[in-house]
C-alpha positions in Angstrom: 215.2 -13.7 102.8 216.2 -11.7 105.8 215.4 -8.3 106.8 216.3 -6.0 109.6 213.5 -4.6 111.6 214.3 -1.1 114.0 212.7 -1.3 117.5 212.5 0.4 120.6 215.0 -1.9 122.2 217.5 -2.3 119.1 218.0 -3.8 115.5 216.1 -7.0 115.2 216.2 -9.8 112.3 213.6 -11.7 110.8 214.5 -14.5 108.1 211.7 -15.5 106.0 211.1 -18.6 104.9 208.0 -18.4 102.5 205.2 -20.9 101.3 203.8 -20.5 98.1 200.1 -19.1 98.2 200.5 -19.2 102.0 197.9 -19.0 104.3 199.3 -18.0 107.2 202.7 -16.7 109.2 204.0 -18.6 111.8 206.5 -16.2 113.4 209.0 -17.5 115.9 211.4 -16.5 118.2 214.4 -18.1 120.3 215.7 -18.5 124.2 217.2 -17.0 126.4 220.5 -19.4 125.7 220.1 -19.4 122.2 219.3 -18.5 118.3 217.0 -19.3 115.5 219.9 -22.5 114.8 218.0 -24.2 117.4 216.6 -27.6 116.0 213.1 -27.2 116.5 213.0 -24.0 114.6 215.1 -25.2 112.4 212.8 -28.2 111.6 209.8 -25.9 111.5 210.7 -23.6 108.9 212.1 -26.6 106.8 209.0 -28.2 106.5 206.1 -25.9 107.4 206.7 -24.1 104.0 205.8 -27.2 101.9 202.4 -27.4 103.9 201.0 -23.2 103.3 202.5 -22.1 105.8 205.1 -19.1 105.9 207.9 -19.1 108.8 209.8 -16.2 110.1 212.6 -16.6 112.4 212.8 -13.7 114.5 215.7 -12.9 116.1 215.3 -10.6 119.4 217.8 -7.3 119.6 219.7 -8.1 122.0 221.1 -11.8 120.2 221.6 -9.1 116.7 223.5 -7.4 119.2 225.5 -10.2 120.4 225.1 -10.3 123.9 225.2 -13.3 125.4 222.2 -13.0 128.2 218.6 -12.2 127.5 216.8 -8.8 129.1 213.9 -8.9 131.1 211.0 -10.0 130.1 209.8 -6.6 129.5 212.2 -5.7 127.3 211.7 -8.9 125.5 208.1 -7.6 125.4 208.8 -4.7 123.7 211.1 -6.4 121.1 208.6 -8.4 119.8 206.0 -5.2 119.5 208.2 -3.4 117.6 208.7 -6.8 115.2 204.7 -7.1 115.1 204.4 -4.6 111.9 207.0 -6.7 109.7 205.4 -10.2 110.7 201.6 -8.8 110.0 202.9 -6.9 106.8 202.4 -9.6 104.6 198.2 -9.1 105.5 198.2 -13.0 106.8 196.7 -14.0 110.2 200.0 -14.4 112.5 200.9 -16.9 114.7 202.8 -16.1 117.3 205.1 -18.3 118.9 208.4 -19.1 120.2 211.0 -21.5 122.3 211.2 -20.9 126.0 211.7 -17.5 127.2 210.3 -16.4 123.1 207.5 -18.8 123.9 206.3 -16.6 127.3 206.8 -13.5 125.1 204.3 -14.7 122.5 201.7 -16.0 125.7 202.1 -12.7 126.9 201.4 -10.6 124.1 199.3 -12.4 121.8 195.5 -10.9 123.0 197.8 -7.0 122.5 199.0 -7.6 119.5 196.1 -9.2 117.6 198.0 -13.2 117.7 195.3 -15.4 115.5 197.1 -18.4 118.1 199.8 -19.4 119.9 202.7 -21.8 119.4 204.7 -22.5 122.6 207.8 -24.8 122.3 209.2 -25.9 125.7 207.2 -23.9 127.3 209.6 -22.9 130.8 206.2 -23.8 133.2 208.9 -23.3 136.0 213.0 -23.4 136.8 214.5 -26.3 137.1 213.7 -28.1 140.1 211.2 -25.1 141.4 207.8 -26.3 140.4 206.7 -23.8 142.8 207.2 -20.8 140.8 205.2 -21.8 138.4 204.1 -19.3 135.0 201.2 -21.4 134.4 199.4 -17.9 134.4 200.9 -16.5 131.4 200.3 -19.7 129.4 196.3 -19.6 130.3 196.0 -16.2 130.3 196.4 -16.1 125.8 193.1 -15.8 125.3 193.4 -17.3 121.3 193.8 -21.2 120.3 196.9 -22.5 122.0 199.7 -25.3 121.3 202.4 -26.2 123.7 205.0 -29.0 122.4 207.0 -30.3 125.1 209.8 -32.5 125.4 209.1 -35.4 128.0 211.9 -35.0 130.1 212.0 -31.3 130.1 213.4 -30.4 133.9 211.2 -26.8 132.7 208.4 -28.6 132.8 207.3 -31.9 131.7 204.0 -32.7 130.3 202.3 -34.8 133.6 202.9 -30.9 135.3 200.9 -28.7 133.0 197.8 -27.9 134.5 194.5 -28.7 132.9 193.6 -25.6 130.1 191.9 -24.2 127.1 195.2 -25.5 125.2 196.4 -28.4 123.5 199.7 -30.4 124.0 202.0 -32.7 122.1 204.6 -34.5 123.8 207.4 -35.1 122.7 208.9 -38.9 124.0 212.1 -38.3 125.7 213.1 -35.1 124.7 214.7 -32.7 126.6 214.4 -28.8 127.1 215.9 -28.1 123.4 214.1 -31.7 122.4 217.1 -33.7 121.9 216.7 -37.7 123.0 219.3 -39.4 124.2 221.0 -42.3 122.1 219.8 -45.0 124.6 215.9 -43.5 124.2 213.4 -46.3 122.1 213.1 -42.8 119.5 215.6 -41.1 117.1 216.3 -37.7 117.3 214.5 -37.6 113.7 211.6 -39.4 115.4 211.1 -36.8 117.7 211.3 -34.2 115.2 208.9 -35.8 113.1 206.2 -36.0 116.0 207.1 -32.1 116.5 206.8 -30.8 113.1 203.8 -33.0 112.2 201.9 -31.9 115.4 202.4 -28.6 114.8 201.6 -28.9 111.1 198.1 -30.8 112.1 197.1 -28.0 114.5 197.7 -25.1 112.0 195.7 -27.1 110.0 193.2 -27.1 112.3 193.1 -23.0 112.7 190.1 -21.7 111.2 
C-alpha cells in the first residue's frame, strides 16, 4: 500500500509493507543516488514482515519530484519531520532508519522526533578517501539503541574506522557502499543479504 504524505519541502511517498499483529514500524529511507529499489531495502521489507515487523519505504520529496540530486541536509531534515505523523499513525514504536545520506537523517532526528532506535545502513562515516571529515558525531549523538550494518569494503566507511560507541554493528563481508560483493568474493550476493536482514531482524528482536 502506498500513500502520499504533504510536507514542508514537497509531496513525499511512503509504501507500506505490513506484518500481521505487528509490533513495530521500521521506517526507511533512501540516498542521495538512489530510491527505495535499492537491495538492502528491498530485502528488508521482504522479509521483516514475516518476523512482526512493519516496513515503510519512505521516499524523500525531492526523488517524488524526480530530481536527480539530494538537498541539504536540512532540507532532508525537514522531509522526514513532516513524514513523522504518517509513520507514528499506526500508534507502534518507530524505528527510524535509513541508507546513507537517509541513514544521517534518521541519526539526526531520532531524540526530536521520539525514534524508539535507530537503523543505519552504510552509514557515510566520511567521503571517499577523506576520513578526516568524519560525521562520527551525528552517529553518537542518537541518544536511543543504535544499529549500523556496514558493508566491508565500503570506501564511506568500513567497519575497522568506526569509532568505539553506545551502538552495535554487523558487517557485512565484502560488500560495498550499496552491499553488493563482487563475483570473485568467498560470499554470494544472497549471502550477504542473508547476514543483513537476519542481523537486523535479531536486533529488533532485541528492542524492548
Amino acid at each position: 500500500m502506498s500513500e502520499t504524505i504533504e510536507t514542508d519541502t514537497g509531496t513525499a511517498r511512503i509504501t507500506w509493507h505490513e506484518a500481521d499483529g505487528a509490533r513495530l514500524v521500521l521506517a526507511l529511507s533512501h540516498g542521495a543516488g538512489g530510491g527505495v529499489e535499492a537491495r538492502d531495502l528491498q530485502a528488508l521489507a521482504r522479509v521483516l514482515p514475516e518476523r512482526g515487523v512493519s516496513v515503510a519505504l519512505v521516499e524523500q520529496p525531492w526523488r517524488v519530484a524526480g530530481r536527480k540530486v539530494a538537498p541539504a541536509p536540512g532540507t532532508l531534515d525537514t522531509g522526514w519531520r513532516g513524514i513523522w505523523p504518517a509513520l507514528a499513525r499506526p500508534g507502534l514504536p518507530v524505528v527510524s532508519g535509513g541508507r546513507s545520506a537517509g541513514a544521517r537523517v534518521a541519526c539526526r532526528t531520532a531524540a526530536e522526533l521520539g525514534a524508539h532506535a535507530v537503523l543505519a545502513l552504510s552509514f557515510p562515516l566520511h567521503p571517499p578517501g577523506r576520513p578526516e571529515r568524519t560525521r562520527a558525531a551525528e552517529l553518537l549523538g542518537t541518544g536511543v539503541p543504535t544499529l549500523v550494518v556496514q558493508g566491508g569494503n565500503d570506501p564511506f566507511g568500513r567497519p575497522e574506522e568506526f569509532p568505539e560507541g553506545a551502538y552495535d554493528l554487523v558487517e557485512v563481508a565484502c560488500g560495498d557502499h550499496g552491499f553488493a560483493v563482487p563475483k570473485r568474493a568467498p560470499t554470494t550476493q544472497e549471502q550477504a543479504l542473508e547476514t543483513l536482514t537476519d542481523g537486523v531482524a535479531k536486533w529488533v528482536a532485541s528492542l524492548g
